[in-house]
C-alpha positions as CSV (number, residue, x, y, z in Angstrom):
1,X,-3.7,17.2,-3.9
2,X,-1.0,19.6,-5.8
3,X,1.1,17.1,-7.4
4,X,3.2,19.9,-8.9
5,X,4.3,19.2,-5.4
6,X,7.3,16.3,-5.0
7,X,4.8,13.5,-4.2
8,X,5.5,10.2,-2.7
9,X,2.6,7.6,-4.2
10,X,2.8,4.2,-2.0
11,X,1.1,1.6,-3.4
12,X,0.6,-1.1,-0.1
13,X,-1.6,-3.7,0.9
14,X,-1.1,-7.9,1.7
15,X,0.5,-9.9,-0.3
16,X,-1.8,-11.1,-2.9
17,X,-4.3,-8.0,-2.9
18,X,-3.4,-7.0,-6.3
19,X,-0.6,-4.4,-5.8
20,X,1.5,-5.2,-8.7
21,X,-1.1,-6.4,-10.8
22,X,-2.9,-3.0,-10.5
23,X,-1.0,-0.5,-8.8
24,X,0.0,1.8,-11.9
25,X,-4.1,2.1,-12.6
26,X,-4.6,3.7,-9.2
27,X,-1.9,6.5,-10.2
28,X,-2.9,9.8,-10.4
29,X,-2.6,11.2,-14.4
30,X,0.2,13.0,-13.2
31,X,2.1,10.4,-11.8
32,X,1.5,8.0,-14.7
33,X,5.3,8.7,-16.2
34,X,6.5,7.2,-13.1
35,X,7.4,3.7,-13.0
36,X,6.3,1.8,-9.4
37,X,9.1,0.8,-7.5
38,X,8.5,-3.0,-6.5
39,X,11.0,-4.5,-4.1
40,X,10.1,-7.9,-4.4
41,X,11.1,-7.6,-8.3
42,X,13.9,-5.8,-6.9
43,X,14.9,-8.4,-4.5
44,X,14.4,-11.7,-7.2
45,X,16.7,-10.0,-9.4
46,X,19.3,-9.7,-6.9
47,X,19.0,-13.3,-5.6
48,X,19.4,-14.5,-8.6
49,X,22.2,-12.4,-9.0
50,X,23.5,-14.6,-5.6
51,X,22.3,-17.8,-6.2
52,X,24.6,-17.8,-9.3
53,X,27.8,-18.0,-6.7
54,X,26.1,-19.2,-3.8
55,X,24.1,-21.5,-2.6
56,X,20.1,-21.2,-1.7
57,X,20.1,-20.6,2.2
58,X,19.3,-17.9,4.8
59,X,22.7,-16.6,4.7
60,X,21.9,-16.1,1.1
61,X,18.4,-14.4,1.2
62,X,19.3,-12.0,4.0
63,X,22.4,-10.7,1.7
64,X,19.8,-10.1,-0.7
65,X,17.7,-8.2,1.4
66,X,20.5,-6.0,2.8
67,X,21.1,-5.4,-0.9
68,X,17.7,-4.6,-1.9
69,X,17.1,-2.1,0.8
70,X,20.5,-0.9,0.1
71,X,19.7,-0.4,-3.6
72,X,16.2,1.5,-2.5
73,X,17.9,3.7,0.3
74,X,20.4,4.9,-2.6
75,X,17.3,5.7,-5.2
76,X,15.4,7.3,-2.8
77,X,18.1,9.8,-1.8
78,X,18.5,10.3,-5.6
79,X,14.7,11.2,-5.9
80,X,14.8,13.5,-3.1
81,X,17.8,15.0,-4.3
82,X,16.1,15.8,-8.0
83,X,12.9,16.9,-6.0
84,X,11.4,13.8,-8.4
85,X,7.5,12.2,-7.5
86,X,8.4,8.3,-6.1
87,X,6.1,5.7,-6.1
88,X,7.1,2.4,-3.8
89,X,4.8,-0.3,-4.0
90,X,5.6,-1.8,-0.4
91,X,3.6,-3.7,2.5
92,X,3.4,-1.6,5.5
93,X,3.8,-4.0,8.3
94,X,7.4,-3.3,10.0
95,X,8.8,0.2,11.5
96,X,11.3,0.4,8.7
97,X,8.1,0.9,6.2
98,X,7.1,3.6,8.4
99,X,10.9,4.8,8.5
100,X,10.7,4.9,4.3
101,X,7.7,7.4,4.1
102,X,8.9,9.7,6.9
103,X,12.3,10.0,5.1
104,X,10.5,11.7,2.3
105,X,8.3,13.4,4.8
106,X,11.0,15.1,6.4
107,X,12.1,16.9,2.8
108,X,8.5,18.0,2.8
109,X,7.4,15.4,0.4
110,X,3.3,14.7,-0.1
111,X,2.7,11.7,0.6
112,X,-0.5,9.9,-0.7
113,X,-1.0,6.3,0.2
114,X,-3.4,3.9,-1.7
115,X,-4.3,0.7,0.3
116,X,-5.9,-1.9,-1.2
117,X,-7.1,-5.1,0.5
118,X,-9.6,-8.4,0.4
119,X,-12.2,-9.0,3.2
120,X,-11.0,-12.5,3.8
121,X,-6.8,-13.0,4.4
122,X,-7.7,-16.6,2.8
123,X,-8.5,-15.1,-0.4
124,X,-4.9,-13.3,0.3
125,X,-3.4,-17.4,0.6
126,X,-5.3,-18.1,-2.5
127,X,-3.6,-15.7,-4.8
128,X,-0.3,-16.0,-3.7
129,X,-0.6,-19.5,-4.0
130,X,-2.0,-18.8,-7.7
131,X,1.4,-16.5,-8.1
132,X,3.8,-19.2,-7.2
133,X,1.8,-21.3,-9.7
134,X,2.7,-18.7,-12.7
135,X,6.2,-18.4,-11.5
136,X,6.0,-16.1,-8.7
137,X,7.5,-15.7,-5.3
138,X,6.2,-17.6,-2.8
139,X,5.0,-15.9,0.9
140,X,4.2,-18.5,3.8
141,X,0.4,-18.6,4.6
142,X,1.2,-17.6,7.9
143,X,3.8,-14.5,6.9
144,X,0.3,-13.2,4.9
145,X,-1.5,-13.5,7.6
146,X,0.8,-11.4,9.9
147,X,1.4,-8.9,7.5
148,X,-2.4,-8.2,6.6
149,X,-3.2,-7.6,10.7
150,X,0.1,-5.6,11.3
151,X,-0.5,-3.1,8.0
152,X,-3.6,-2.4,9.5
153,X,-2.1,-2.0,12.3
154,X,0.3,0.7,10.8
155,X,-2.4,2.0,8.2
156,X,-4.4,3.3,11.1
157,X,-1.3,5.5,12.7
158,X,-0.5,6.8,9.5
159,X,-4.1,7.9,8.4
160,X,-3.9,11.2,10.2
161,X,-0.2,11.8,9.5
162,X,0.3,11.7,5.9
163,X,-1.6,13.6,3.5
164,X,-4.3,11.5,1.8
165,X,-5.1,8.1,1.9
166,X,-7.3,5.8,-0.2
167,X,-8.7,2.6,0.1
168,X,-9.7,0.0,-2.3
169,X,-11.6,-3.7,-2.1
170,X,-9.9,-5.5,-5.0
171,X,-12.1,-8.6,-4.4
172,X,-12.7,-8.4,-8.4
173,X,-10.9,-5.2,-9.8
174,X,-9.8,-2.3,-7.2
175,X,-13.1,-0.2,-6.1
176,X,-12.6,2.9,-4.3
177,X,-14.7,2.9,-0.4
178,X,-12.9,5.7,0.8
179,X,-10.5,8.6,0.5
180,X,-9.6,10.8,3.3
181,X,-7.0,14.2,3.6
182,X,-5.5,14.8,6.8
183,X,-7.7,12.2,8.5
184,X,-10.6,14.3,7.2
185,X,-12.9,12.0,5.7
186,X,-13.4,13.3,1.7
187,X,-15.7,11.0,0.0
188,X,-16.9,7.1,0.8
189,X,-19.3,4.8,-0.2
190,X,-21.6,2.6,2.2
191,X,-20.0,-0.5,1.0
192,X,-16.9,1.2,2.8
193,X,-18.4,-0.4,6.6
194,X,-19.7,-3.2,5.1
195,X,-15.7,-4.7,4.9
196,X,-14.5,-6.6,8.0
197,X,-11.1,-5.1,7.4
198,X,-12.3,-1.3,7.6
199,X,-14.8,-2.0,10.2
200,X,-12.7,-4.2,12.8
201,X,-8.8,-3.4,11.6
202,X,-9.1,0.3,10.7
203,X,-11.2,1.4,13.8
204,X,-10.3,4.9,14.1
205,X,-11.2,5.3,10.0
206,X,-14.3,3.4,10.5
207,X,-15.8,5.8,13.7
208,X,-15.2,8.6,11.0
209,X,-16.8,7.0,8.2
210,X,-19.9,6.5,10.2
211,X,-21.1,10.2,10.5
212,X,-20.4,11.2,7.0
213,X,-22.0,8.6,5.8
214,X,-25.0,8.8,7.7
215,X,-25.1,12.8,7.1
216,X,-24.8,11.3,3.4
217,X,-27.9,9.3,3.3
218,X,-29.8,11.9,5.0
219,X,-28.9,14.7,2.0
220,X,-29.9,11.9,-0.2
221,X,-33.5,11.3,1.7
222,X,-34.2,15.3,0.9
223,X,-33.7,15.7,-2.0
224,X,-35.8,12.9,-3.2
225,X,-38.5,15.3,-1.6
């Protein structure tokens, strides 16, 4: 990609893959300047904004929310306004994600998506557990689970549509499987099929994956001859 071009970077995958803790590594060099923009940071701050003068309760949390996404609709148009790359770190399992991207979209905006995700949705429970432990924010075992299915969900529609898309296992550290421009598959590894989530919740990416990398292996074959 031409990031001389106003890029938007999204940074997405479950809660508990890893997005905050490694997001900026999976930044191209030229977007490295560019601070992520994490919502959930966003959002804590402004609770506890709240809290101060009001008490913990729905009421409360959905203020904050309306605030948050108030505060990122606001810096968005400011980005797009100053033609400025923008990188949201985000899940991707609600229309109004979708709504986000196709905002910059529509101002002719790259947009370059970088998924990363875990095999198992329990190891997703695990590490958000973990998080709360060290202070973070907490995410019900069955809000992860909904939200791993439904980005996939959304991940699939969006493969062909935006300009290039990446995937990562971050069992361990993030490991690139597979990159694709346009829907056109670019580069993959065969570990790529071997994940439940590619193979089963990115269906469309998967049938794709399967001729390159058998077209792949068969380049590899000659020229050991």
């Amino acid at each position: 990609m031409d990031y001389s071009k106003p890029t938007l970077f999204v940074i997405s995958g479950p809660p508990g893959a890893g997005k905050s803790t490694f997001g900026k590594e999976l930044l191209p060099d030229e977007l490295k300047a560019v601070s992520p923009y994490n919502k959930d940071t966003l959002l804590i701050k402004i609770l506890s904004q709240l809290v101060k003068t009001n008490e913990k309760s729905p009421e409360t949390l959905m203020a904050g929310i309306t605030a948050m996404e108030t505060q990122l609709a606001s810096d968005m148009k400011d980005a797009i306004k100053k033609k400025e790359h923008f990188v949201l770190e985000t899940i991707l399992s609600h229309p109004k994600h979708i709504d986000q991207l196709n905002t910059f979209a529509s101002q002719k905006y790259q947009i370059h998506l970088a998924y990363m995700c875990l095999d198992n949705v329990k190891a997703c429970d695990i590490r958000v557990q973990d998080r709360v432990k060290s202070g973070g924010h907490y995410v019900s075992p069955r809000t992860v689970h909904k939200i791993y299915d439904d980005n996939l969900k959304f991940v699939n529609i969006l493969a062909t549509k935006i300009d290039r898309l990446d995937l990562y296992d971050n069992t361990k550290m993030p490991k690139l499987l597979a990159s694709f421009e346009k829907g056109i598959v670019l580069n993959a590894t065969p570990e790529a099929l071997n994940k439940t989530w590619i193979k089963k919740g990115l269906p469309q990416l998967s049938e794709k994956l399967k001729p390159y990398l058998k077209e792949n292996h068969k380049t590899r074959l000659r020229q050991k001859l």
